[in-house]
N, C-alpha and C positions, 0 to 999 in steps of 0.2 A: 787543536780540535775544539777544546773549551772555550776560546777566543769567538770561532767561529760562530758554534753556536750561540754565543750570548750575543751574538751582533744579529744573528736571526730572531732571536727571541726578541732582541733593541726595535727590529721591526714590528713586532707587536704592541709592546708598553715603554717605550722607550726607555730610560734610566731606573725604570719599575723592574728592567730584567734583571737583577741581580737579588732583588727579594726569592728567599728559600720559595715561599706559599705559590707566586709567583712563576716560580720554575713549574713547580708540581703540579698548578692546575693545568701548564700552558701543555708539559710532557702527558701525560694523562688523558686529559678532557675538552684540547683543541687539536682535530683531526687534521687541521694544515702542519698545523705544527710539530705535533704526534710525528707522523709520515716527515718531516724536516727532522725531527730529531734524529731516527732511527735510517734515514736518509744519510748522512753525516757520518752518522757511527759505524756504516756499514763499509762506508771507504777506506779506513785507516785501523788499527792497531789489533790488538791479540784477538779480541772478538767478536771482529768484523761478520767470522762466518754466522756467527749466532744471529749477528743485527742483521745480517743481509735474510736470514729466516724469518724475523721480525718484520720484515722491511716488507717482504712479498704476504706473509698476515694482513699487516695494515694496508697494504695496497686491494686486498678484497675488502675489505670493509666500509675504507674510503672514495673506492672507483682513482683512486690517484696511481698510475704508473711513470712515475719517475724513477729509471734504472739507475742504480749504485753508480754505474760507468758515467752517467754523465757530467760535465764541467759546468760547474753553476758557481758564481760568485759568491763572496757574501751576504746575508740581508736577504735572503730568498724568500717573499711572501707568498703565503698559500691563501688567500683572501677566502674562497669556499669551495668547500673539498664536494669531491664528485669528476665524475667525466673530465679528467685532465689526463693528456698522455705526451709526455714527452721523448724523444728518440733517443736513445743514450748516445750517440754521435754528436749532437748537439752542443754545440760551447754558448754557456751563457753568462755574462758581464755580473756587475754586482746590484745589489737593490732592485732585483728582480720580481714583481708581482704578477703571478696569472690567477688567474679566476674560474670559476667551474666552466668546462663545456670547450676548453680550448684545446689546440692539437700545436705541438711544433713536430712536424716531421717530414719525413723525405720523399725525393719525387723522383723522376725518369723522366727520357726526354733532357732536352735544352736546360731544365732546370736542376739536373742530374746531382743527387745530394743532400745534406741535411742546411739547416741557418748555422748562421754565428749573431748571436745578437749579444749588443752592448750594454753597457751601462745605463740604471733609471729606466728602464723600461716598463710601462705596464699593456699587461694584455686582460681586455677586458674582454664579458662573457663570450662565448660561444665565437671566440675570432681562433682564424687557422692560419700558420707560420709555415708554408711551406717549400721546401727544393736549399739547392746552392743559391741562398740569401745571403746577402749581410746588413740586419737593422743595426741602424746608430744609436746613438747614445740619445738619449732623451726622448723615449717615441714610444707614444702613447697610439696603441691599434685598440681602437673601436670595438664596442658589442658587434658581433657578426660580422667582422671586418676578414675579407679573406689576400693573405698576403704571397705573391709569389714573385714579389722583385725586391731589389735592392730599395731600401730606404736612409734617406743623409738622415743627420740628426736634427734634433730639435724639430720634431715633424708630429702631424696626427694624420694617420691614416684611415678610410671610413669607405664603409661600402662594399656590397658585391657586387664585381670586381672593384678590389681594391683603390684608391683615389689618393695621393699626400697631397695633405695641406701642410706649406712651409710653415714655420713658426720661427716669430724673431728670437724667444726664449725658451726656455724647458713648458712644455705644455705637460709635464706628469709632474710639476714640481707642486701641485696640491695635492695628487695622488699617492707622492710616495711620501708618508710620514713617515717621521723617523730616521731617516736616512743615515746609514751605517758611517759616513764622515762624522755625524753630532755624535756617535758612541763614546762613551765617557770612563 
């Protein structure tokens, strides 16, 4: 669980997460990260029930609902807290960033289901993830970008309704600083 979290934290200051001062402003006094801490702790060991108490605190405070249940990789960026809610069905890859104002959740009909999204992913503001998806690894969805298909990887998707543009390489590879492979 220590692991984990310092590879979250690596997502903020990279090699800086391992400074005590460091932790403490990041637990404390950054509300993405706050809500990732207490996120974390709430899935695993003796005082899960306490943190899951914690967990629904900071979630009124922050507008962030990320349920305990859900599967989220390592490296999970909370860029700006507010209006974020994610399905707790959801499985999501590692080096994950979303942004205020986004939704990953589920749908009815044809698209009947929650996403699976990959690895290096960022979801930038006010974009929605929705139904039986699967985005790839490296896919950068747009401000206001609304998603309810399948996307390959290495793609940006933009637009309502949704539009991919192919990409020869990672289009979030300036987005995602830090990236939880350089963790030291």
């Amino acid at each position: 669980m220590i692991d984990i979290l310092l590879k979250d934290l690596f997502r903020y200051e990279g090699n800086n997460c391992h400074n005590f001062r460091v932790k403490i402003k990041y637990i404390f006094f950054v509300p993405g990260y706050t809500y990732t801490f207490f996120f974390r702790k709430s899935q695993t060991g003796r005082l899960r029930y306490i943190y899951r108490i914690l967990l629904r605190f900071t979630s009124y405070i922050t507008h962030i609902q990320i349920p305990y249940q859900t599967k989220i990789g390592e490296g999970l960026y909370i860029g700006h807290f507010g209006s974020i809610i994610v399905n707790p069905d959801a499985v999501i890859g590692k080096n994950f960033c979303i942004s205020a104002g986004t939704l990953v959740g589920n749908a009815l009909g044809k698209k009947k289901g929650v996403p699976t999204i990959g690895d290096n992913v960022f979801m930038g503001r006010n974009s929605i993830i929705i139904g039986n998806v699967n985005i790839g690894h490296n896919v950068l969805i747009a401000p206001g970008a609304f998603v309810n298909f399948d996307v390959p990887d290495n793609s940006i998707v933009i637009g309502n309704p949704g539009q991919i543009i192919p990409q020869k390489s990672s289009p979030t590879e300036k987005y995602i600083v830090y990236p939880v492979e350089r963790f030291a």
